[in-house]
C-alpha positions as CSV (number, residue, x, y, z in Angstrom):
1,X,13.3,13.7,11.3
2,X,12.2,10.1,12.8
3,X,10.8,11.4,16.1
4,X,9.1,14.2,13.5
5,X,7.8,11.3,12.0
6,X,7.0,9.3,14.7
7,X,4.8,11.9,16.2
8,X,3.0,12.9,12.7
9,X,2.2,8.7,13.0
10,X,0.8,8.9,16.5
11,X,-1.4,11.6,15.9
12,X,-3.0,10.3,12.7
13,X,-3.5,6.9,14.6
14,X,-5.3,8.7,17.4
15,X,-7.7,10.5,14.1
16,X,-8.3,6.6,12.8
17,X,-9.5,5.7,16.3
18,X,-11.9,9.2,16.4
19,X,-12.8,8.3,13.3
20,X,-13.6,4.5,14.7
21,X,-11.4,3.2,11.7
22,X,-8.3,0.7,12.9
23,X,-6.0,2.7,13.9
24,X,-3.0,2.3,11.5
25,X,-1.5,5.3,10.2
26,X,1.3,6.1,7.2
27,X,3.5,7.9,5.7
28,X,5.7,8.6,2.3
29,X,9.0,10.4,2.7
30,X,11.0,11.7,-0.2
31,X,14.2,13.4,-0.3
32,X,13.7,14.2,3.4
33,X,10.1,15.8,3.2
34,X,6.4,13.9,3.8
35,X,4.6,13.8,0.6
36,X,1.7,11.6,2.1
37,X,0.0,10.4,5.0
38,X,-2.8,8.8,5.6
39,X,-4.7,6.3,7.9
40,X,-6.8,3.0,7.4
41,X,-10.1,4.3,5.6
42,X,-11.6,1.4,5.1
43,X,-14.8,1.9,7.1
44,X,-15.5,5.5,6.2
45,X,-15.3,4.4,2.3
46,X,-16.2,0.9,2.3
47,X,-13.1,0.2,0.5
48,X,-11.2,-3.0,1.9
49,X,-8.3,-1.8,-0.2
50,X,-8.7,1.6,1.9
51,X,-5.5,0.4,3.6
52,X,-3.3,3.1,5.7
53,X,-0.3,2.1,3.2
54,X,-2.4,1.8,-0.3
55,X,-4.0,5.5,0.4
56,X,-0.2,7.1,0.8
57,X,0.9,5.0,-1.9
58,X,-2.0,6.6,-4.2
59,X,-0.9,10.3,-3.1
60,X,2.7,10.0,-3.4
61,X,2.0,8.0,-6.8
62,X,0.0,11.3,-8.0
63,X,2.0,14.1,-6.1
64,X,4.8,12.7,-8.2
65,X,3.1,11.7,-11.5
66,X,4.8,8.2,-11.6
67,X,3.9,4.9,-10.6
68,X,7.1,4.2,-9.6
69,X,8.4,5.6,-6.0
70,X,11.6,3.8,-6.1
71,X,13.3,6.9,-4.5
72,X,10.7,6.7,-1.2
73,X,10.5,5.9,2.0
74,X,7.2,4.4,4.0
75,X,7.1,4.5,7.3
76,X,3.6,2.7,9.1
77,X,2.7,2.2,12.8
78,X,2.2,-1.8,12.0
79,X,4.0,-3.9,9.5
80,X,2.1,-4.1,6.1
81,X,-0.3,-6.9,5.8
82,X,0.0,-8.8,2.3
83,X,-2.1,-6.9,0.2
84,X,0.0,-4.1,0.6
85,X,3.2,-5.8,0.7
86,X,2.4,-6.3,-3.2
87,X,1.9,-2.9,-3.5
88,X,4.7,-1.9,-1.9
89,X,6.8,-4.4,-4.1
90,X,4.9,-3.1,-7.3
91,X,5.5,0.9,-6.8
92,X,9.3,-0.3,-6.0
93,X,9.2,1.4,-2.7
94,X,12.8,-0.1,-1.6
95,X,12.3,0.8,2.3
96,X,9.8,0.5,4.8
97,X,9.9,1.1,8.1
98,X,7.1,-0.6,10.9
99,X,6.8,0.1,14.7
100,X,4.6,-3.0,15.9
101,X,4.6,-6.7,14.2
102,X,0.7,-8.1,12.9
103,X,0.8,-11.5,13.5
104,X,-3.1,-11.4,12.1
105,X,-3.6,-13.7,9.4
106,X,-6.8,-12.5,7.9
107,X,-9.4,-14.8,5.4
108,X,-8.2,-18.5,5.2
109,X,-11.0,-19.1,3.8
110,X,-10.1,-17.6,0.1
111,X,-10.2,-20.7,-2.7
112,X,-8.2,-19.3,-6.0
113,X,-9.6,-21.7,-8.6
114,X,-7.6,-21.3,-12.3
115,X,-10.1,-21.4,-14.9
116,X,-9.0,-24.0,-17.9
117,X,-9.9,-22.6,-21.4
118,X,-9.5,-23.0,-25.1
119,X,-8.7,-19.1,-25.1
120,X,-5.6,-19.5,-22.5
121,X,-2.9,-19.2,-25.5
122,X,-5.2,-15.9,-26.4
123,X,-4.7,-14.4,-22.8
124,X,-1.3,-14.9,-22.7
125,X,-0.4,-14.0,-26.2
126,X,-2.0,-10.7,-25.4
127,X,-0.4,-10.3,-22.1
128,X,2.8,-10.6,-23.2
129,X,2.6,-8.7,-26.6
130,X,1.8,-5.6,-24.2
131,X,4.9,-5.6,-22.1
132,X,7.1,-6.5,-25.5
133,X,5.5,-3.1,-27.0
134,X,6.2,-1.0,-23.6
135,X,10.1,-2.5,-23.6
């Protein structure tokens, strides 16, 4: 199954680079069958969240009606940069598997500025009354 794998990785990289998109490719397993696949996108639909790992995480998320893929596998061609480490972590995908490390560490430059306000108690009062009503 890996070298099946493997291959089905290699040839959707070579697409990305036809395609002139980075050439990272992916892949969803579950209970020993691909349910997605995909490659970065991120040029084609100027999407920056177009990611190779978001894309088979949005197919395998619909394919199996659930946000929560706890019983899958991903499998990319470079380890998951950390956007999509936090999407990995939130559809509870429990394995991943990576062929070449990304050392890239990609806009510094970001300032996250928390915003002080009267209506802060308001926020969280709401926030929290929506996951006591879901539990």
């Amino acid at each position: 199954m890996q070298q099946k794998i493997i291959e089905k990785l290699l040839k959707m990289t070579k697409q990305a680079v036809n395609k002139e998109e980075v050439p990272v490719a992916s892949l969803i397993v579950y209970k020993n069958k691909i349910i997605a696949k995909s490659y970065n996108k991120r040029i084609k639909t100027n999407d920056p969240t177009a990611h190779a790992e978001i894309n088979c995480i949005r197919k395998a998320s619909r394919k199996l009606k659930t946000t929560y893929l706890t019983e899958c596998v991903l499998y990319t061609t470079l380890t998951p940069c950390e956007m999509c480490k936090s999407v990995i972590k939130e559809s509870r995908i429990k394995k991943v598997y990576y062929i070449l490390e990304n050392d890239k560490k990609i806009n510094k430059n970001t300032e996250l500025i928390k915003i002080e306000t009267k209506q802060k108690d308001e926020f969280k009062k709401i926030l929290s009354n929506f996951f006591k009503d879901k539990r």
